[in-house]
DRENDO-1510 file (C-alpha; in Angstrom, 1 decimal, always signed):
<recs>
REC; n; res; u; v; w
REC; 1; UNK; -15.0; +70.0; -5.4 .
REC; 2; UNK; -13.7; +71.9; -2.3 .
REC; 3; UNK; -15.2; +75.5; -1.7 .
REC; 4; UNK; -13.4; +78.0; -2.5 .
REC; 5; UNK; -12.3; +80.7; +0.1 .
REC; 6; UNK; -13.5; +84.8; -0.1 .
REC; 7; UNK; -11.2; +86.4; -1.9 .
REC; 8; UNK; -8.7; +82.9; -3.2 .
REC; 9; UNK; -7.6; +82.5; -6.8 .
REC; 10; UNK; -10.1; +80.7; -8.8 .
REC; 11; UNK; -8.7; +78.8; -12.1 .
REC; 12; UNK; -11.4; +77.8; -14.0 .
REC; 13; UNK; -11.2; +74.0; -15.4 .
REC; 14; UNK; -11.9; +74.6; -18.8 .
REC; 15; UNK; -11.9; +77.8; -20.7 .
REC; 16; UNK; -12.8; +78.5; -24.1 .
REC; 17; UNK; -10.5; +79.9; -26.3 .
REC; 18; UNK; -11.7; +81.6; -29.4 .
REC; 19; UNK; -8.7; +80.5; -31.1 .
REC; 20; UNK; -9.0; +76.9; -30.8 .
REC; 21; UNK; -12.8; +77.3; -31.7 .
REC; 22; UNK; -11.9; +78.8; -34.9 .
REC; 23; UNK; -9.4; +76.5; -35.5 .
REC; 24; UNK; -11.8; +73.3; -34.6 .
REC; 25; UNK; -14.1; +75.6; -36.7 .
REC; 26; UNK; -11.5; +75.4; -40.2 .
REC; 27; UNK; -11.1; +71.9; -39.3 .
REC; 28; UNK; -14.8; +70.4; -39.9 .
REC; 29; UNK; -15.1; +72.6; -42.6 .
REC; 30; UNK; -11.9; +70.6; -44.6 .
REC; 31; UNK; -13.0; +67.4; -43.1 .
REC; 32; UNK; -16.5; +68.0; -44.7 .
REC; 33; UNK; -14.7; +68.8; -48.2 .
REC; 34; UNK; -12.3; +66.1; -47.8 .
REC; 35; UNK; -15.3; +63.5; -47.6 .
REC; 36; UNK; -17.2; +65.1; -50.1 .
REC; 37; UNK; -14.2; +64.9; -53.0 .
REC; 38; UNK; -13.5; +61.7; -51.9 .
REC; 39; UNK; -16.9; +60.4; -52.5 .
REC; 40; UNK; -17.4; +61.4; -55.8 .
REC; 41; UNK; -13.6; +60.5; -56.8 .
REC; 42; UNK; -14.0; +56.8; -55.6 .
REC; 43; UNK; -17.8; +56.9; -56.6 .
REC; 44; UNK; -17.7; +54.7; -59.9 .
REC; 45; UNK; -15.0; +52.0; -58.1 .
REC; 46; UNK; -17.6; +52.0; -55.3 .
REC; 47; UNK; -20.7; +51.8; -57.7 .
REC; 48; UNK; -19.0; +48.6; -59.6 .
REC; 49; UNK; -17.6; +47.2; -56.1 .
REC; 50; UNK; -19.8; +47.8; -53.9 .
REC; 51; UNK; -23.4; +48.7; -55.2 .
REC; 52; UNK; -23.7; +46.1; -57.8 .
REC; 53; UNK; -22.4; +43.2; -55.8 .
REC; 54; UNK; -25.6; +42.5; -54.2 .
REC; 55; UNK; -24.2; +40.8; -51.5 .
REC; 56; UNK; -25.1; +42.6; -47.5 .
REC; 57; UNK; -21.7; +41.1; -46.0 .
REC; 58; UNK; -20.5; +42.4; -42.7 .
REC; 59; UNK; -17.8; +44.3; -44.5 .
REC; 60; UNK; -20.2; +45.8; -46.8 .
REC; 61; UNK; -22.1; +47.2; -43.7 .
REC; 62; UNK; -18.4; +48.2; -41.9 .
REC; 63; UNK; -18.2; +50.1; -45.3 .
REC; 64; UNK; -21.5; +51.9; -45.5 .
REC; 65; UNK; -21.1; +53.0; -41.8 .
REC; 66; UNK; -17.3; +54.2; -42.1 .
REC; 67; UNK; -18.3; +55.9; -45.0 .
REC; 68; UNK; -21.1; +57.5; -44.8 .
REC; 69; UNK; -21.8; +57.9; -41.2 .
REC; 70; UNK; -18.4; +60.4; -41.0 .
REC; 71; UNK; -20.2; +62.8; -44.0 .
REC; 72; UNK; -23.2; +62.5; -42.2 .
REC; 73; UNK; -21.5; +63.2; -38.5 .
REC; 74; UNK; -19.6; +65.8; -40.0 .
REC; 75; UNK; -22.2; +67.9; -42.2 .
REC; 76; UNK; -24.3; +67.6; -38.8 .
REC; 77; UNK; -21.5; +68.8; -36.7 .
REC; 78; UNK; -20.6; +71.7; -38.6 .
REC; 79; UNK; -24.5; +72.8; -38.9 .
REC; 80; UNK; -26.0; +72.2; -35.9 .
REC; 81; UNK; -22.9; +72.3; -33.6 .
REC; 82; UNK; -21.6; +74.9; -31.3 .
REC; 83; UNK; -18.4; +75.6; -33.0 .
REC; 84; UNK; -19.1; +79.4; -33.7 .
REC; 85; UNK; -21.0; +79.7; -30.9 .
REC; 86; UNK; -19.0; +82.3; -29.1 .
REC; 87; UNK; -21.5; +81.7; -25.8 .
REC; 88; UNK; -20.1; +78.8; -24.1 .
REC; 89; UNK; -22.4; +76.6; -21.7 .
REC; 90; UNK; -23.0; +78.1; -18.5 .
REC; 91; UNK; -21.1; +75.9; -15.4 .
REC; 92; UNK; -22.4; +76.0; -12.4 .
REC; 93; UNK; -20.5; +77.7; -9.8 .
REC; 94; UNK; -17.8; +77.0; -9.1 .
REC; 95; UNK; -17.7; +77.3; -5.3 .
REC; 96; UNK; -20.5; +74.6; -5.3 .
REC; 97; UNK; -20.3; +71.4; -4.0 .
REC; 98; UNK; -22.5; +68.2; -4.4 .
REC; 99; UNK; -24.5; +66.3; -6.9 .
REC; 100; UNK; -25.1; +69.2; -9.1 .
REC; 101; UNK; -21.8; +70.6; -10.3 .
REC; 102; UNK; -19.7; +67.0; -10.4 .
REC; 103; UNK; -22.8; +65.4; -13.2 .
REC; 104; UNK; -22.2; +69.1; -14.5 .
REC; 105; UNK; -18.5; +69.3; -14.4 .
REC; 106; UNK; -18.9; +65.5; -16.0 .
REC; 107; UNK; -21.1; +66.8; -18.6 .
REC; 108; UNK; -19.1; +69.5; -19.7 .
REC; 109; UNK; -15.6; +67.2; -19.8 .
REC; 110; UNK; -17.6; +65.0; -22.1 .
REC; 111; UNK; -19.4; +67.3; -24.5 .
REC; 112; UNK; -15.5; +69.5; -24.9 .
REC; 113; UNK; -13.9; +66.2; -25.4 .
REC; 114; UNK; -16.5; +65.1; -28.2 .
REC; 115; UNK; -16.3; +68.1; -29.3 .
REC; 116; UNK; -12.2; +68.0; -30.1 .
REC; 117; UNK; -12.0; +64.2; -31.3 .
REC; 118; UNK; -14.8; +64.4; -33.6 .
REC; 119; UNK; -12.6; +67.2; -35.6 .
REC; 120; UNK; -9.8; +64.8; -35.8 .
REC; 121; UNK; -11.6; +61.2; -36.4 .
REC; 122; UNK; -13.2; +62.8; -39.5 .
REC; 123; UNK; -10.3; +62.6; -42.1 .
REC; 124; UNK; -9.1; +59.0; -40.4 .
REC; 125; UNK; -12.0; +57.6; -40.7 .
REC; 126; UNK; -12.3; +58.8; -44.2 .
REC; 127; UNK; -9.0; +57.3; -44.9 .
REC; 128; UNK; -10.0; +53.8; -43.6 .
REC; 129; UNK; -12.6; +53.7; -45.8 .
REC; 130; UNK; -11.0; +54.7; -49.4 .
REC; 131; UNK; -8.3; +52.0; -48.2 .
REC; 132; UNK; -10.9; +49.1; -48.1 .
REC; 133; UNK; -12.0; +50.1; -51.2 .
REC; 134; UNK; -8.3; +50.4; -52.4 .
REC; 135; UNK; -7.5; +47.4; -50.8 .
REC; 136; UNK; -10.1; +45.3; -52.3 .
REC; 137; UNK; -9.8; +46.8; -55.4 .
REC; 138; UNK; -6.5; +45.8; -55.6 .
REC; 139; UNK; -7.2; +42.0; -54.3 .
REC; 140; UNK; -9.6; +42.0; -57.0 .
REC; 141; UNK; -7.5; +42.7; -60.1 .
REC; 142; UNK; -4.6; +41.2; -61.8 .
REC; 143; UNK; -1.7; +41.8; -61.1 .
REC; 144; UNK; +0.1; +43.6; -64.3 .
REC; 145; UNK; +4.3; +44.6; -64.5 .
REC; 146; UNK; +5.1; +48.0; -64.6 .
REC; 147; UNK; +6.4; +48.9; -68.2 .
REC; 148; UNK; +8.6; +51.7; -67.9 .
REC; 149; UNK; +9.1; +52.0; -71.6 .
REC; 150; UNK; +7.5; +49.6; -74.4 .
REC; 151; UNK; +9.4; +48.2; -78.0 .
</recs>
């Protein structure tokens, strides 16, 4: 990072709008509903599927992690996270140069981009995992014709 001049136009690299936070804010909040009413609408498939199989295969782990680790990542992201924090992180100057500000500026890039994609990965990964239930549900079931009207 160069230094800036006395007096020069400073545009700051990343800036918080209170906007997007709200809106990142609205987001976690439906992915955390949209997990929860999943669960308990797939939760007697995945009882009789999953529980009571007994078997600790690698897609049985895959399942438990996709699962569960997004309504756990998400219920602690929405309490513990800085969504409504209206008092971003502090940056170091921005006329600084060395060591300091680029592990800073590094920081920061990581922790708003975390920040962003967790939001969005919620709901997909949500998705991924009622359609390996769905999926192996289906696999697991006979296949039966569609009657549209009986004799």
């Amino acid at each position: 990072m160069a230094a800036l001049e006395p007096g020069g136009d400073y545009n700051p690299l990343y800036t918080y709008d209170p906007f997007a936070l709200q809106w990142q804010g609205h987001l976690q909040i439906a992915s955390i509903e949209l997990v929860t009413f999943d669960i308990l609408i797939l939760l007697p498939k995945e009882v009789l599927l999953i529980w009571t199989s007994r078997r600790c295969r690698a897609p049985t782990v895959l399942y438990f992690l996709t699962r569960y680790a997004a309504l756990l990542h998400s219920t602690v992201a929405f309490t513990f996270g800085p969504v409504f924090d209206q008092n971003p992180p502090q940056v170091s100057d921005p006329t600084s140069t060395g060591e300091d500000s680029t592990i800073m500026s590094l920081t920061l890039s990581f922790a708003l981009y975390w920040s962003q994609i967790s939001s969005w990965s919620i709901p997909f990964v949500t998705l991924l995992s009622e359609g390996i239930v769905d999926f192996i549900i289906s696999l697991r079931e006979a296949y039966q014709p569609v009657q549209l009207y009986s004799l």
